[in-house]
MDTraj code that builds the backbone (N, CA, C; nanometers):
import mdtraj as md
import numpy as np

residues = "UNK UNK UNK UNK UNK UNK UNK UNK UNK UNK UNK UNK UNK UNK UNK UNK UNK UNK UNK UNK UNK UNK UNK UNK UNK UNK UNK UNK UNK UNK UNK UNK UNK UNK UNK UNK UNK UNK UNK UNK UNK UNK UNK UNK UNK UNK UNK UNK UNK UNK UNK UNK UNK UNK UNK UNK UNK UNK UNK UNK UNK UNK UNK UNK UNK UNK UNK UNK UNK UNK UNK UNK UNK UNK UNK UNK UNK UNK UNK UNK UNK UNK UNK UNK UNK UNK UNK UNK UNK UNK UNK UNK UNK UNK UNK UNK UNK UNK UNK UNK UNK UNK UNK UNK UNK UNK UNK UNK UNK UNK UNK UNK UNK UNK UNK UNK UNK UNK UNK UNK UNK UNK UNK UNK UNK UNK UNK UNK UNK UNK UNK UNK UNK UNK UNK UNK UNK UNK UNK UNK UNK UNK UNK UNK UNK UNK UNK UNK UNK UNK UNK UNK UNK UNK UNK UNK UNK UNK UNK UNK UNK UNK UNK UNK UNK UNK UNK UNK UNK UNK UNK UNK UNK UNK UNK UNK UNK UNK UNK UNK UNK UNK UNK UNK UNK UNK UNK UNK UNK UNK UNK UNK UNK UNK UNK UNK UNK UNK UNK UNK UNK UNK UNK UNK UNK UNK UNK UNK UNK UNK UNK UNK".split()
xyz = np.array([
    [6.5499, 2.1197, 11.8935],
    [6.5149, 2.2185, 11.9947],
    [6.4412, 2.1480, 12.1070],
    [6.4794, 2.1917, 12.2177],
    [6.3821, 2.1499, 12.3496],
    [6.3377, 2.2350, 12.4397],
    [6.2276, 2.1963, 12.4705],
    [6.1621, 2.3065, 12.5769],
    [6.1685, 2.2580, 12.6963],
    [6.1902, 2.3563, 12.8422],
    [6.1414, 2.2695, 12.9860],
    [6.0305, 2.3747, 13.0163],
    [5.9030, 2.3711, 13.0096],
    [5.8204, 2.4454, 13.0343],
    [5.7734, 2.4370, 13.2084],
    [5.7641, 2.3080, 13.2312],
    [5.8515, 2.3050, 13.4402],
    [5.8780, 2.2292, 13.4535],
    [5.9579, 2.2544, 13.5393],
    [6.0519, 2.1694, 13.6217],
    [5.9868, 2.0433, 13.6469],
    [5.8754, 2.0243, 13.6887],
    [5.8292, 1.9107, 13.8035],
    [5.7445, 1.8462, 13.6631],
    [5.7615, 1.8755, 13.5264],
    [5.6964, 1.8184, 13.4506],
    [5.7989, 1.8084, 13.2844],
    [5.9117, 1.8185, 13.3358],
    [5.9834, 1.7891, 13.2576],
    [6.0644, 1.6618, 13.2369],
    [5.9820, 1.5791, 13.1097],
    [5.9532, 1.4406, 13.0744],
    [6.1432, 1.3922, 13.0948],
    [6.1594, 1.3292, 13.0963],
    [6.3171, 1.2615, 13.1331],
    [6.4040, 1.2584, 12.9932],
    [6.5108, 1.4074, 12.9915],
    [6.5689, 1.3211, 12.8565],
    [6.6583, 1.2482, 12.8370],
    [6.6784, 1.2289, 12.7133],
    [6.8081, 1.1220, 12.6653],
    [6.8951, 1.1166, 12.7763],
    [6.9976, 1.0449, 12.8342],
    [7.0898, 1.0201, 12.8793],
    [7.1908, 1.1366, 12.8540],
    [7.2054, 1.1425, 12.6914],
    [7.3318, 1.1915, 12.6242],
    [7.2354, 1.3129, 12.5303],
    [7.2614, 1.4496, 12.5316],
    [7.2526, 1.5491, 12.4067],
    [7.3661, 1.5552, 12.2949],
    [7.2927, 1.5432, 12.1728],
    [7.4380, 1.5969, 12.0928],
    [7.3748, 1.7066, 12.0215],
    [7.4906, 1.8209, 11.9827],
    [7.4571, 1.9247, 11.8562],
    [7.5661, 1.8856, 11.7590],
    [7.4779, 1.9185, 11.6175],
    [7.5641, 1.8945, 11.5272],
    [7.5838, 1.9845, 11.4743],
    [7.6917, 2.0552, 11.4038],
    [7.7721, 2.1751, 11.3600],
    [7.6429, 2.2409, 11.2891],
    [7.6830, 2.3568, 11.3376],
    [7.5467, 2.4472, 11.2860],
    [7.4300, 2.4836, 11.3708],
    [7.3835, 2.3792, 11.4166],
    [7.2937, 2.3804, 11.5336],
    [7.3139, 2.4795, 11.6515],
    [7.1810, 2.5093, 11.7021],
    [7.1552, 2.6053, 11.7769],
    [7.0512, 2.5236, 11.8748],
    [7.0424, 2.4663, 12.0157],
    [6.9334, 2.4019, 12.0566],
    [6.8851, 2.5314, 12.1795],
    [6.7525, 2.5630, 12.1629],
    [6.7424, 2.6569, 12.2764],
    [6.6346, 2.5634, 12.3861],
    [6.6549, 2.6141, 12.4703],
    [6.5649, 2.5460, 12.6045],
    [6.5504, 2.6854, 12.6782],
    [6.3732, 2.6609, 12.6804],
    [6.3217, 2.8100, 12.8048],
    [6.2510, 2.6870, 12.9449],
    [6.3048, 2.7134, 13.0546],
    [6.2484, 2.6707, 13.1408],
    [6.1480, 2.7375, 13.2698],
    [6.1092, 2.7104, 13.3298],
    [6.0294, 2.7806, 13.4682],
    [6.1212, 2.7821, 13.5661],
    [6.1211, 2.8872, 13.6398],
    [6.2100, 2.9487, 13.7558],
    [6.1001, 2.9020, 13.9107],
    [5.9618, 2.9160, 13.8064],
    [5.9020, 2.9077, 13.9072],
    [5.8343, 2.7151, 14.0166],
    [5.9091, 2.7197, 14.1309],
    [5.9262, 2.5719, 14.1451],
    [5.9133, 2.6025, 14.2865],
    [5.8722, 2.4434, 14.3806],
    [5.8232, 2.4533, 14.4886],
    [5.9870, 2.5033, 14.5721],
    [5.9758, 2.5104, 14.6660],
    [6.0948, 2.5632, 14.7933],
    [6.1707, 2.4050, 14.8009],
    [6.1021, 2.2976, 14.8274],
    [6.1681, 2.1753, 14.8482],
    [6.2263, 2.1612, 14.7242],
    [6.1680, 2.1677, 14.6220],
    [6.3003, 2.1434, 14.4765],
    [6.3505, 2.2323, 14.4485],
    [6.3742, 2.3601, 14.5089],
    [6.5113, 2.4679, 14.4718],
    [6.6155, 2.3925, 14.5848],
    [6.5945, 2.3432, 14.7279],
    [6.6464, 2.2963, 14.7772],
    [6.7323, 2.1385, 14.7240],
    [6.6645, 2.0753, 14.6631],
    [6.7384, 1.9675, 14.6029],
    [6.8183, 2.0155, 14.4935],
    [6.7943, 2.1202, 14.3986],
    [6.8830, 2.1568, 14.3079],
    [7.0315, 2.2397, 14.3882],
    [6.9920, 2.2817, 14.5031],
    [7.1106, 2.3378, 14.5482],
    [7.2340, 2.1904, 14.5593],
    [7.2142, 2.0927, 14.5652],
    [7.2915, 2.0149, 14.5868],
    [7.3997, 2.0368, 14.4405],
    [7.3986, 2.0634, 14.3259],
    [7.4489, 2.0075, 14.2499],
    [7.5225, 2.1292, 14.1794],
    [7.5129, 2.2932, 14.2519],
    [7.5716, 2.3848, 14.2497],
    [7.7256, 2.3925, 14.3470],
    [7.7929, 2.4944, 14.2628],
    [7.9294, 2.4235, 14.3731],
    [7.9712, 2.5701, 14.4426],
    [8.0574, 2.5726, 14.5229],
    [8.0651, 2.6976, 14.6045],
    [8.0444, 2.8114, 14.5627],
    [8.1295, 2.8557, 14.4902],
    [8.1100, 3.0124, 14.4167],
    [7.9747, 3.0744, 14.3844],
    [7.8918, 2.9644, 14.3055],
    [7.7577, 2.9994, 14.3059],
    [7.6461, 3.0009, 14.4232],
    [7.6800, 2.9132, 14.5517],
    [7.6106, 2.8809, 14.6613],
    [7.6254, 3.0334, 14.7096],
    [7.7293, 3.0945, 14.7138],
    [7.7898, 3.2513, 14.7620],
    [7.7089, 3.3527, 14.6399],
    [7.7166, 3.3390, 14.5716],
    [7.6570, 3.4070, 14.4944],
    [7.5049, 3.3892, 14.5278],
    [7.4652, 3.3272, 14.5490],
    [7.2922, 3.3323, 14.5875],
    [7.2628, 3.3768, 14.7032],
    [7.4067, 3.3231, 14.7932],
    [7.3349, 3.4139, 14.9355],
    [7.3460, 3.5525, 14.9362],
    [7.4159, 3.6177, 14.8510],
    [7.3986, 3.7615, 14.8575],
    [7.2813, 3.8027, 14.8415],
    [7.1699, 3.7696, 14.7268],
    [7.0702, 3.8072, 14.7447],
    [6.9710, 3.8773, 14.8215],
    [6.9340, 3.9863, 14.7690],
    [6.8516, 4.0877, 14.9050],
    [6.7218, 3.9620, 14.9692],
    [6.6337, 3.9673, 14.7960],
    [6.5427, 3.8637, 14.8308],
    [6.5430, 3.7247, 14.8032],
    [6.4428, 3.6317, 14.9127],
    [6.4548, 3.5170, 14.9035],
    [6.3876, 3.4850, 14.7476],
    [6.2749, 3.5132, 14.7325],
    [6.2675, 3.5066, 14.5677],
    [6.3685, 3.4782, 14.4257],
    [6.4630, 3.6025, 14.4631],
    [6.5502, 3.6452, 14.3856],
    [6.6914, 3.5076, 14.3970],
    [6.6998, 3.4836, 14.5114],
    [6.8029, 3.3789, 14.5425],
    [6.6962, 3.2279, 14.4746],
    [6.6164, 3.2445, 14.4714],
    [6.5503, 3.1402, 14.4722],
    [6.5687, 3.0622, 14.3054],
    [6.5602, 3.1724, 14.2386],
    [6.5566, 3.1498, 14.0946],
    [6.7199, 3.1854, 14.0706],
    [6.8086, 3.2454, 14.1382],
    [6.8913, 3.2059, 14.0550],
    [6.9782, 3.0920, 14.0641],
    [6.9256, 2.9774, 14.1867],
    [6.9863, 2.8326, 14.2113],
    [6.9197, 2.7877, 14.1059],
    [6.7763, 2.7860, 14.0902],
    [6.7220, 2.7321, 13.9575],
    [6.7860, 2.7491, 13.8712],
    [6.8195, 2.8607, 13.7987],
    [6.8757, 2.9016, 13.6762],
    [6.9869, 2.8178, 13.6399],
    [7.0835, 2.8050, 13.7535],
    [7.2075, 2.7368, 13.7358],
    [7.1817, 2.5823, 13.7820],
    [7.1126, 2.5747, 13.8215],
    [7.1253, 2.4126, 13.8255],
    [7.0900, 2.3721, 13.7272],
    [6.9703, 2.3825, 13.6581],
    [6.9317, 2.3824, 13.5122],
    [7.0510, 2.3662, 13.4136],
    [7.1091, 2.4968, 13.4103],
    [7.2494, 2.5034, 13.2985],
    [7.3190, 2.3758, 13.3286],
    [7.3645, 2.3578, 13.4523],
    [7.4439, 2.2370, 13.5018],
    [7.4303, 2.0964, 13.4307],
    [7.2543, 2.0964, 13.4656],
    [7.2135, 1.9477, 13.4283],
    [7.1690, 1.9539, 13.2631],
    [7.1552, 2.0420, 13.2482],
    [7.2060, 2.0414, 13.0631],
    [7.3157, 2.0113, 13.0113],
    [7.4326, 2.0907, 13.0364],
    [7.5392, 2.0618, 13.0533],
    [7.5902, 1.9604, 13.0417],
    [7.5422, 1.8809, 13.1261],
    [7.5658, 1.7296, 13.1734],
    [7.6008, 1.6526, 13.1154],
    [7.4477, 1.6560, 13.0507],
    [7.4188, 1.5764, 12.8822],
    [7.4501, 1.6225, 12.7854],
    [7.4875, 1.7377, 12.7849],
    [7.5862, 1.7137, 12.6290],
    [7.6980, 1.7048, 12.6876],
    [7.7926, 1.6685, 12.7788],
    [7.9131, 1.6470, 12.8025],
    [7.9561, 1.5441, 12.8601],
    [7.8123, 1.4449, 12.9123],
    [7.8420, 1.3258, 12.9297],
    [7.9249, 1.3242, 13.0639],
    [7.8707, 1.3764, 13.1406],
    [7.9520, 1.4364, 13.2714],
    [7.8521, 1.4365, 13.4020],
    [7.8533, 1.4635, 13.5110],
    [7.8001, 1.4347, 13.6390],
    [7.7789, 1.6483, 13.6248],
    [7.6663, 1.7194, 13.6527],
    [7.6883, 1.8255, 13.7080],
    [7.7781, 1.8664, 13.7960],
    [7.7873, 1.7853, 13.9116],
    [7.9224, 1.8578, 14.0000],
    [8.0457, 1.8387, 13.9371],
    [8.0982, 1.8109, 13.7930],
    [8.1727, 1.7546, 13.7616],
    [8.1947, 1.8931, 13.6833],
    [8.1042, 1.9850, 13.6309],
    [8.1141, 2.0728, 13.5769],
    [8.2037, 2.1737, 13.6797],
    [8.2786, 2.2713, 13.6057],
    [8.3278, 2.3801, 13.6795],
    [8.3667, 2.5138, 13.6211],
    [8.2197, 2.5969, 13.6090],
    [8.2091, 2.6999, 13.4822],
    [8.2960, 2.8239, 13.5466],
    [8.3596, 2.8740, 13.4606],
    [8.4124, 3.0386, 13.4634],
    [8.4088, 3.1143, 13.3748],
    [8.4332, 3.2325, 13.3997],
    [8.4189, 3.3602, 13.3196],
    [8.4841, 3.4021, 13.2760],
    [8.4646, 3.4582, 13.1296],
    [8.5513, 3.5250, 13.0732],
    [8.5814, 3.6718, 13.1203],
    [8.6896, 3.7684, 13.1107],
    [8.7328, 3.8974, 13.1771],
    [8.5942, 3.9592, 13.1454],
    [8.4463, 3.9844, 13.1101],
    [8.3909, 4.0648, 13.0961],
    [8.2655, 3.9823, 13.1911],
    [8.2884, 3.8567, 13.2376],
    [8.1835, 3.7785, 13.3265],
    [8.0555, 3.7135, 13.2263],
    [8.1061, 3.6661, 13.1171],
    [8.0502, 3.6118, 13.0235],
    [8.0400, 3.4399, 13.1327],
    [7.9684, 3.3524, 13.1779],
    [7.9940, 3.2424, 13.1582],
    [8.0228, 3.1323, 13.0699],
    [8.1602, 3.0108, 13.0899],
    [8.1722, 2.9333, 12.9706],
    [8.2381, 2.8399, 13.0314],
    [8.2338, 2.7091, 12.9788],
    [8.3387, 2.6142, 12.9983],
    [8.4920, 2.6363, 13.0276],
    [8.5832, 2.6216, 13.0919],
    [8.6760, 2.6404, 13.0779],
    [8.7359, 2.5314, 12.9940],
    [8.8560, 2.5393, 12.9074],
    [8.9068, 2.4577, 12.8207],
    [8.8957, 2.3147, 12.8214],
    [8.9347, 2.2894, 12.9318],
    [8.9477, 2.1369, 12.9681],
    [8.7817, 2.0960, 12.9625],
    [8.7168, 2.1386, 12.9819],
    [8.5688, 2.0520, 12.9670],
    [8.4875, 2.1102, 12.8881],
    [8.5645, 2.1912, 12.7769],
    [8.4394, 2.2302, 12.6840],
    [8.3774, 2.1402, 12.5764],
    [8.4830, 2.0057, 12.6554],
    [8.4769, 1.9068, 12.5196],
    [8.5679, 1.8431, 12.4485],
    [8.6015, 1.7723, 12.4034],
    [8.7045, 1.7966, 12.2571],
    [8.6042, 1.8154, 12.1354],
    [8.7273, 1.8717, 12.0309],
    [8.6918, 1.9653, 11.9545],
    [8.5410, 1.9138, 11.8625],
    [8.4739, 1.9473, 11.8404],
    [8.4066, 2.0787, 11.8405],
    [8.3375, 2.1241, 12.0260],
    [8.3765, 2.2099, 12.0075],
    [8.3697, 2.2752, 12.1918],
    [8.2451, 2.3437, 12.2047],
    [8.1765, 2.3289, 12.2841],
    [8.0433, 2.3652, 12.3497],
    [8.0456, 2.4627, 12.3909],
    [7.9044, 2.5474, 12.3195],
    [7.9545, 2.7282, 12.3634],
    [7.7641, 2.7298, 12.4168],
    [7.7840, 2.8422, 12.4994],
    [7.6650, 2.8263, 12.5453],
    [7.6324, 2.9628, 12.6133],
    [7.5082, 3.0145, 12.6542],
    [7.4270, 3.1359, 12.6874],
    [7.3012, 3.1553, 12.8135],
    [7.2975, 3.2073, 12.8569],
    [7.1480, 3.1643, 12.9683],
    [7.1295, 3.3327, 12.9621],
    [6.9879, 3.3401, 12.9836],
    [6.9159, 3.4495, 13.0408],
    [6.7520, 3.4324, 13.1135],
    [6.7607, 3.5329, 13.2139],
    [6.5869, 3.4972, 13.2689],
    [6.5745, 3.6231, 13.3572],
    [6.4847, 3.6215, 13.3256],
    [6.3451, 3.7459, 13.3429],
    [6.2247, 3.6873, 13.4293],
    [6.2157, 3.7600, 13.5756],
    [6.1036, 3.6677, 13.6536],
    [6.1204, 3.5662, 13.6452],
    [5.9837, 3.4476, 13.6027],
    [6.0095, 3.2894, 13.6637],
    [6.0161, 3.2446, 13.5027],
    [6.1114, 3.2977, 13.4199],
    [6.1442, 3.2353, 13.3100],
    [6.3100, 3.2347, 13.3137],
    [6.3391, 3.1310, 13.2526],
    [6.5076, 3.1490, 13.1927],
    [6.5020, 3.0583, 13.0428],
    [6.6035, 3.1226, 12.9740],
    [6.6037, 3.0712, 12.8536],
    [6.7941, 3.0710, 12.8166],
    [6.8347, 2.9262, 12.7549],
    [6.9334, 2.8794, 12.7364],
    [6.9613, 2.8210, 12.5860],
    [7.0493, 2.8790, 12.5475],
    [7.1141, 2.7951, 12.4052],
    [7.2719, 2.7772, 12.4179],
    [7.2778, 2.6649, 12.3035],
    [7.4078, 2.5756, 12.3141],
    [7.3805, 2.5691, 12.1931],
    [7.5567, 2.5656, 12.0934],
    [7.5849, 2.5780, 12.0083],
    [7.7082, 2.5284, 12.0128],
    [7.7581, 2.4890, 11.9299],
    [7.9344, 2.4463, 11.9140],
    [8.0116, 2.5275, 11.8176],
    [8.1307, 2.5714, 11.8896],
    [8.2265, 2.6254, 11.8273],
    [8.2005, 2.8089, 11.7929],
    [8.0795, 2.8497, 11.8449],
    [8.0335, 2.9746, 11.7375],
    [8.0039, 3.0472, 11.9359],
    [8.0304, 3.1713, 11.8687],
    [7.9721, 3.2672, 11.9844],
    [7.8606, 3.2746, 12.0050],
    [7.7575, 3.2523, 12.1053],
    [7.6356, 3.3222, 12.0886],
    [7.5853, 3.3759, 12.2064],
    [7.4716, 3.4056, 12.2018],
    [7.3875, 3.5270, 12.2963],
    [7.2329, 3.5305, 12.2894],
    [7.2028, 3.4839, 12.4530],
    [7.0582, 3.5532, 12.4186],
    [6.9661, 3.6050, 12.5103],
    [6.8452, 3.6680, 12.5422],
    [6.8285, 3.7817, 12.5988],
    [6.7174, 3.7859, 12.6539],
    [6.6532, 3.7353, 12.7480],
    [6.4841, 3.7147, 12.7760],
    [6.4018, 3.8826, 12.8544],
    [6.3319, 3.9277, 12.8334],
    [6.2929, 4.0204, 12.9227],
    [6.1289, 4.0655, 12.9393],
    [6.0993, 4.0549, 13.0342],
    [5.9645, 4.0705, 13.0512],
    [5.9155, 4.2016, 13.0284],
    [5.7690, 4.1634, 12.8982],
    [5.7362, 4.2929, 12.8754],
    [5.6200, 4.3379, 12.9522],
    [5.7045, 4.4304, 13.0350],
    [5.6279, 4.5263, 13.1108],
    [5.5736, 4.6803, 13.0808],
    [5.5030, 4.7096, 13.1085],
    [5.4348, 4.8383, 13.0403],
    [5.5327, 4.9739, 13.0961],
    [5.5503, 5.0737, 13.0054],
    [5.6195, 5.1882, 12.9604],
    [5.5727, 5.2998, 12.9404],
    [5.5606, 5.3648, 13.0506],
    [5.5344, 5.5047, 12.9612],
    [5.6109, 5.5286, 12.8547],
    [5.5104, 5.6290, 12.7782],
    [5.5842, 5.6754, 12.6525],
    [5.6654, 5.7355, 12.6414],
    [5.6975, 5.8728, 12.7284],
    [5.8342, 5.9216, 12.7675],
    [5.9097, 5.8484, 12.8245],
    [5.8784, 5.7549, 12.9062],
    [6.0455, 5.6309, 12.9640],
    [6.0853, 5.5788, 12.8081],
    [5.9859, 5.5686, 12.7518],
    [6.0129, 5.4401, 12.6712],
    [6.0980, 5.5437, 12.5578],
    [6.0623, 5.6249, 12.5215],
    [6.1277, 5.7574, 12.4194],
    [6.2565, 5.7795, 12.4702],
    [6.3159, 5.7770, 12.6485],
    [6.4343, 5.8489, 12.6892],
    [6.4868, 5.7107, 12.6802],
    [6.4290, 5.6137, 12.6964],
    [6.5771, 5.4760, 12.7134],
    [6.6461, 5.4869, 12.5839],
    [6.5153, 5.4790, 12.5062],
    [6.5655, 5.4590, 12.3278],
    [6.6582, 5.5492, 12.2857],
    [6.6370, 5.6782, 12.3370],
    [6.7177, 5.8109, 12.3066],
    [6.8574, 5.7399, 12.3402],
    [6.8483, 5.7303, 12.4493],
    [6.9964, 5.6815, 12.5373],
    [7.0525, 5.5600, 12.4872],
    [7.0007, 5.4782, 12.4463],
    [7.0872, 5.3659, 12.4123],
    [7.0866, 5.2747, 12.2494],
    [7.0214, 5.3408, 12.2105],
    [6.9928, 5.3018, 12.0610],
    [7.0293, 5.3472, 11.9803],
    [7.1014, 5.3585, 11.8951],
    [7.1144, 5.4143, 11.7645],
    [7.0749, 5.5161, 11.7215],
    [7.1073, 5.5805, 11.6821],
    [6.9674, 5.6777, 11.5942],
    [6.9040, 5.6691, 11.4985],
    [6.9881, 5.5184, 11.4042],
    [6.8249, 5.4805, 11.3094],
    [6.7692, 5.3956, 11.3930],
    [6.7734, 5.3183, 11.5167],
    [6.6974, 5.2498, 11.5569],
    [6.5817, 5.3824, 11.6332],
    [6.6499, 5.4285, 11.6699],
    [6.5613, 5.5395, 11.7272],
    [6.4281, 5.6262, 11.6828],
    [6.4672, 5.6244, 11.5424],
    [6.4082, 5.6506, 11.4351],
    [6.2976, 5.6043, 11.4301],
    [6.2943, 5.4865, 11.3764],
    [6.2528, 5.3370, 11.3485],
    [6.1269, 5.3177, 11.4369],
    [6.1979, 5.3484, 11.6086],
    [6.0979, 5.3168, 11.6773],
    [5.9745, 5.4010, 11.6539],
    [6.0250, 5.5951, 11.6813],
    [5.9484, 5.6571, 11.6943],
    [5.8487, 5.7001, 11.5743],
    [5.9326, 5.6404, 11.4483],
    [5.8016, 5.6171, 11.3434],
    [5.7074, 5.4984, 11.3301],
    [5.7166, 5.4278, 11.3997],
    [5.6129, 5.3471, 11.4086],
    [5.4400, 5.3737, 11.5423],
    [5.3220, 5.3125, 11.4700],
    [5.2387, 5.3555, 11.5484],
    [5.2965, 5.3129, 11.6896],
    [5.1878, 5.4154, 11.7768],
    [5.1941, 5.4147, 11.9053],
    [5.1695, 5.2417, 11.9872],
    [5.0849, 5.2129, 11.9234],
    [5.0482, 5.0945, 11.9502],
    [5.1732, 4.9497, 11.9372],
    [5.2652, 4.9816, 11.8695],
    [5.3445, 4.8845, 11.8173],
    [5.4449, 4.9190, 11.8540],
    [5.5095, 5.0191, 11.9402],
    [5.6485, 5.0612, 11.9913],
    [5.6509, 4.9931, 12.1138],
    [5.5347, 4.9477, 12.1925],
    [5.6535, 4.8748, 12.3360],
    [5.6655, 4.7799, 12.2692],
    [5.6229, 4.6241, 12.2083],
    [5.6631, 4.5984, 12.1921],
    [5.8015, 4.5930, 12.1046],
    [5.8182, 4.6701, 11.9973],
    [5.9169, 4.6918, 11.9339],
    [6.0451, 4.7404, 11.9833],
    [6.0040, 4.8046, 12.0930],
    [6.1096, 4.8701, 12.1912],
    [6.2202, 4.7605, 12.2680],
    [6.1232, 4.6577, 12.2945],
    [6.1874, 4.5794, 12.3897],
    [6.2653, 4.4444, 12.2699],
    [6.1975, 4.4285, 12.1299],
    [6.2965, 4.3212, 12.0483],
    [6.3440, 4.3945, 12.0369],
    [6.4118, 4.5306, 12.0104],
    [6.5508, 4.5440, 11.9613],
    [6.6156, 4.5588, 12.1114],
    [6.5837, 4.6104, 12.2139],
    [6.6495, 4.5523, 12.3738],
    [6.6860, 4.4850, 12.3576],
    [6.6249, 4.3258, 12.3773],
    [6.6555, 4.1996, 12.3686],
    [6.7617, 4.1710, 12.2279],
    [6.6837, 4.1633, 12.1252],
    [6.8303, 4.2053, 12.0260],
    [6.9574, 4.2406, 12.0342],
    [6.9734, 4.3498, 12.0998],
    [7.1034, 4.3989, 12.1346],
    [7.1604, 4.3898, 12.2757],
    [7.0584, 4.3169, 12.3247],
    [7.1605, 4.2763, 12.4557],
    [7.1886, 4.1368, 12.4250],
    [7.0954, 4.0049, 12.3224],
    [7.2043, 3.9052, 12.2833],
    [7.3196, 3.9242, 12.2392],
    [7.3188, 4.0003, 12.1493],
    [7.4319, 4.0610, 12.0175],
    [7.5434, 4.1026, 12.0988],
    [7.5300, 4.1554, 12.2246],
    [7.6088, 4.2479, 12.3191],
    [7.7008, 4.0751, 12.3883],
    [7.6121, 3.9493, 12.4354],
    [7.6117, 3.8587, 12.5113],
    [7.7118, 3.7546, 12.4252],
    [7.6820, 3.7810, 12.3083],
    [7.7649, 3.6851, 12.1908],
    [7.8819, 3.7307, 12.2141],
    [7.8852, 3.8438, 12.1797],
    [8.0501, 3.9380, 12.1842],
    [8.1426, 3.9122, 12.2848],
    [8.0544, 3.8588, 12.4101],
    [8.1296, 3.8267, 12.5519],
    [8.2064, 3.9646, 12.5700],
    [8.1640, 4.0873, 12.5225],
    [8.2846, 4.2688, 12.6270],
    [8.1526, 4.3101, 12.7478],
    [8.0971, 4.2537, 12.7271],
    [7.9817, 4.3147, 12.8935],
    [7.9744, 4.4482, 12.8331],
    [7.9574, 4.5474, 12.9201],
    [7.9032, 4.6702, 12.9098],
    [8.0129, 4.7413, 12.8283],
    [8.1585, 4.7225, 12.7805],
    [8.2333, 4.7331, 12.7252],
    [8.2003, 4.7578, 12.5358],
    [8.0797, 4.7020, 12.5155],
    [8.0725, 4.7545, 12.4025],
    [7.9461, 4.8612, 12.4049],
    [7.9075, 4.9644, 12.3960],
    [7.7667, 5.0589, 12.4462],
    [7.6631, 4.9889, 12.3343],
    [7.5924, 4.9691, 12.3777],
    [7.4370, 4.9576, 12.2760],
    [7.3956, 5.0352, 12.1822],
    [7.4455, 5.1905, 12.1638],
    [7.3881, 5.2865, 12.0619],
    [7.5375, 5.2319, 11.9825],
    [7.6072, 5.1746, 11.9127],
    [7.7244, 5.1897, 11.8631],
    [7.7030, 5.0571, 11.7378],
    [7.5930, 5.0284, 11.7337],
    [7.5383, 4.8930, 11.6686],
    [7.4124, 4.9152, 11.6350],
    [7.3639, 4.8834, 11.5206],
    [7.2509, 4.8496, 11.4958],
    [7.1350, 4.7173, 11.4967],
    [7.0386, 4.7028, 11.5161],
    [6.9661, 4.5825, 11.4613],
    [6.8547, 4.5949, 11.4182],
    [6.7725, 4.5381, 11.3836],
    [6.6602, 4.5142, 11.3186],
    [6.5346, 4.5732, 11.4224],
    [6.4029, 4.5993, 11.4332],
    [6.3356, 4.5986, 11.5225],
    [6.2117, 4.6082, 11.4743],
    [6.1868, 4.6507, 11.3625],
    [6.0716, 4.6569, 11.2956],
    [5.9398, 4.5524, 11.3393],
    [5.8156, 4.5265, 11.3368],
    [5.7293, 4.4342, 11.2955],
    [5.7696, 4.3417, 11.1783],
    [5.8173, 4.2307, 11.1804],
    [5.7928, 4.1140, 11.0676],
    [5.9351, 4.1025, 11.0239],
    [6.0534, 4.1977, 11.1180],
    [6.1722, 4.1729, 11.0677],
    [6.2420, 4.0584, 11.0865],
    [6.3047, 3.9624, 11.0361],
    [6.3863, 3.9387, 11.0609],
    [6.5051, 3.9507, 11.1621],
    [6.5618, 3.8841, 11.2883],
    [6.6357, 3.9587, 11.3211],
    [6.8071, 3.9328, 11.2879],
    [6.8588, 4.0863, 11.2613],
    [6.9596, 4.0670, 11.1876],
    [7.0140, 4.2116, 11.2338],
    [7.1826, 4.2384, 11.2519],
    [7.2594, 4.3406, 11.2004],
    [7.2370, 4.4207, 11.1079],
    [7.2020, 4.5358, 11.1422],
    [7.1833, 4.6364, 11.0248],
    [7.3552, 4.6962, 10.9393],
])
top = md.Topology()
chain = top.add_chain()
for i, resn in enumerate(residues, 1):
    res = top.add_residue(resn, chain, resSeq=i)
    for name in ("N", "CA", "C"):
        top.add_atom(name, md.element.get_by_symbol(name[0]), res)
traj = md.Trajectory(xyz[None], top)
């Protein structure tokens, strides 16, 4: 496992990453970085994404998501033994990002995930296996928001679950099974195509997380 906790202090790695079957390596990095090094990372993003950032309402918002992807890029890199601009990611029909065939590798093929919330993003790589994962900042909830999301998109034993637990222990609980089921949703690669109440997961205090 590796961490980039920031940018401007993230020690130099290996040349080369490898995963070995089974493995899961996650990396959470900082979004948050001076203006002159979002500018040098723009170099190593390639058109589609350069367009994709200028849409952005805010400069903030554009700001972190060149970070985000340059990051993936230069990860990338190293486990593929490749130049970032050398990379050339697309989407699957539901806008999952992934390697396209030709550079996922030879076989065993490099599967991989990003998510970020404010000035965090968090990334895993895995070979051969689907995966998904889900960062989100916990921000405070009223108790009725927090009662109608759950209503709306959870299960009804998760729903359950939540609203029997003390008051004190439901935002957070609210938001791991969120996060839960929007990896689980991210693995699957159907986007909004599969609904969130149609699945279960875990959410409890001290659970495990797992498919119910």
């Amino acid at each position: 496992m590796s961490c980039v906790s920031d940018w401007q202090c993230w020690p130099e790695p290996p040349a080369h990453l490898s995963l070995l079957p089974g493995e899961v390596h996650i990396w959470c990095a900082s979004l948050a970085v001076p203006s002159a090094t979002v500018e040098q990372l723009v170099s190593v993003l390639e058109a589609g994404e350069l367009q994709r950032a200028a849409r952005f309402r805010y400069e903030s918002e554009r700001q972190r998501f060149i970070v985000a992807r340059a990051i993936l890029r230069l990860i990338l890199s190293r486990y593929l033994g490749l130049s970032p601009l050398q990379l050339r990611l697309s989407t699957n029909p539901w806008g999952k990002p992934e390697l396209p065939s030709f550079l996922a590798g030879t076989s065993p093929r490099v599967t991989f995930n990003l998510s970020h919330s404010e000035t965090l993003a968090l990334y895993a790589f895995t070979l051969e296996q689907a995966i998904g994962v889900d960062l989100e900042y916990l921000r405070p909830l009223p108790e009725r928001e927090l009662e109608q999301l759950a209503a709306r998109y959870f299960s009804p034993g998760e729903y359950r679950t939540l609203c029997s637990l003390p008051s004190e222990e439901r935002l957070t609980s609210f938001f791991r099974c969120w996060t839960r089921k929007e990896a689980y949703v991210k693995a699957r690669g159907q986007g909004l195509s599969l609904p969130l109440d149609t699945f279960e997961v875990s959410l409890a205090p001290g659970m495990p997380a797992k498919l119910l």
